[in-house]
C-alpha positions in Angstrom: 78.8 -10.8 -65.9 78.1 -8.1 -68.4 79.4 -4.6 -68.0 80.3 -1.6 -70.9 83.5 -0.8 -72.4 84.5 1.8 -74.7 88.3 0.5 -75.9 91.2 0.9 -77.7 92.2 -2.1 -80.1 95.9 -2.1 -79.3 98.9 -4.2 -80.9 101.4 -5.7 -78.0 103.4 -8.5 -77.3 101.7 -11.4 -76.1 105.0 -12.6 -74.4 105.4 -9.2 -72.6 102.1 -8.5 -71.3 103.7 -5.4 -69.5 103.9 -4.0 -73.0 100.2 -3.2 -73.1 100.4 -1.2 -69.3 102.9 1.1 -71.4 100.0 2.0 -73.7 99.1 5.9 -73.4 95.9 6.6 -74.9 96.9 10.4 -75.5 99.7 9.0 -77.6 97.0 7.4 -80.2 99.6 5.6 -82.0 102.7 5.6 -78.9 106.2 4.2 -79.7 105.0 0.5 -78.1 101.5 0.1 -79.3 100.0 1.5 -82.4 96.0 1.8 -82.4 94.3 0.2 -84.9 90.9 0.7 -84.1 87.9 0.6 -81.2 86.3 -1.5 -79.4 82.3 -0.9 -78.4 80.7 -3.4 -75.8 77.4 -2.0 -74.5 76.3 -3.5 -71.2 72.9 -6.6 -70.9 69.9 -5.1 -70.0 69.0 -8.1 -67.4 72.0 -10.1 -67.0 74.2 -9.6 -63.9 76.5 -6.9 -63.5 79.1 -6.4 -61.1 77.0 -5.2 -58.0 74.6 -8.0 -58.2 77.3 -11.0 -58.2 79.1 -9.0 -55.1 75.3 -9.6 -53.5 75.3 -13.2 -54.6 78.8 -12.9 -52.8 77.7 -11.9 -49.7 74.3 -13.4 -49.8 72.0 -10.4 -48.4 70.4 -7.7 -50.2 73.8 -5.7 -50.8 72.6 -3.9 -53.7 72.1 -0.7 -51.8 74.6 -0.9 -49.4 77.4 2.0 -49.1 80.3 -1.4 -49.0 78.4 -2.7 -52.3 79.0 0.5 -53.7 82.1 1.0 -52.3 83.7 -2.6 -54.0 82.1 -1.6 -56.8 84.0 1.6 -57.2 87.0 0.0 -56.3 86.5 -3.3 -59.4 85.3 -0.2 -62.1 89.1 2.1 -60.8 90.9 -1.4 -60.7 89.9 -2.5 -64.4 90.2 1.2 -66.0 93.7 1.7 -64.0 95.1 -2.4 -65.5 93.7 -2.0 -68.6 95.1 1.6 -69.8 93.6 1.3 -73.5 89.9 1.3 -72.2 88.6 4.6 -72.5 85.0 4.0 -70.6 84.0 1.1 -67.8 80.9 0.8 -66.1 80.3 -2.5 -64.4 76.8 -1.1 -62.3 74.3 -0.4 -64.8 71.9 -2.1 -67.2 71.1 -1.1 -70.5 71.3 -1.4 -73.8 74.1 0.2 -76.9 73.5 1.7 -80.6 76.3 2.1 -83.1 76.0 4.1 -85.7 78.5 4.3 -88.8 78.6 6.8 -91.7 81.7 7.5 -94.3 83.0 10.4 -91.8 82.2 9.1 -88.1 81.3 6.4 -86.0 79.2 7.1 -82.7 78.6 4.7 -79.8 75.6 5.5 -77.8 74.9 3.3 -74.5 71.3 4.1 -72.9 71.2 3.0 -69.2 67.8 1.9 -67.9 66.7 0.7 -64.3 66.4 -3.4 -64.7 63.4 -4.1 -62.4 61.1 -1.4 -64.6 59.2 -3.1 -66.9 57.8 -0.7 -69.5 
């Protein structure tokens, strides 16, 4: 299953997973995890993404459907609310990502494209 994150890299402890829930993004480098950099994962631009496996799930053409849509939502606010030091989930759309570095910035760009348009 492929999907895109935009992330923190975070230091917790391993033993304590509870430690990385306490991370606040806002704090950049917080009193329980300190930052040390990001984390870039652009989505597939065929591979299965989270509304296709719920319709090999159910086994019908769910793709459209408000409940596909609906568990969808609900898997994308589930991973973003147990995973505080992503920034950016999308588990829905296909695409592809470009990262581009310099001496005074990085910049992640992810294009999104429609998978069953062949160009």
């Amino acid at each position: 299953m492929h999907f895109t994150v935009f992330g923190d890299v975070v230091d917790f402890n391993e033993d304590d997973f509870s430690t990385l829930l306490d991370y606040d993004p806002a704090a950049m480098n917080g009193k329980t995890n300190k930052r040390y950099g990001v984390e870039f994962l652009p989505t597939s631009g065929t591979s299965p993404n989270i509304d296709e496996r719920i319709e090999l799930v159910l086994g019908w053409d769910a793709r459209a459907s408000i409940m596909n849509k609906w568990i969808t939502d609900v898997i994308e606010w589930l991973t973003l609310r147990s995973n505080p030091h992503f920034r950016f989930f999308n588990g829905r759309d296909h695409g592809y990502g470009i990262l581009r570095m310099s001496k005074e910035k990085v910049v992640a760009e992810v294009y999104y494209h429609d998978k069953y348009v062949l160009g």
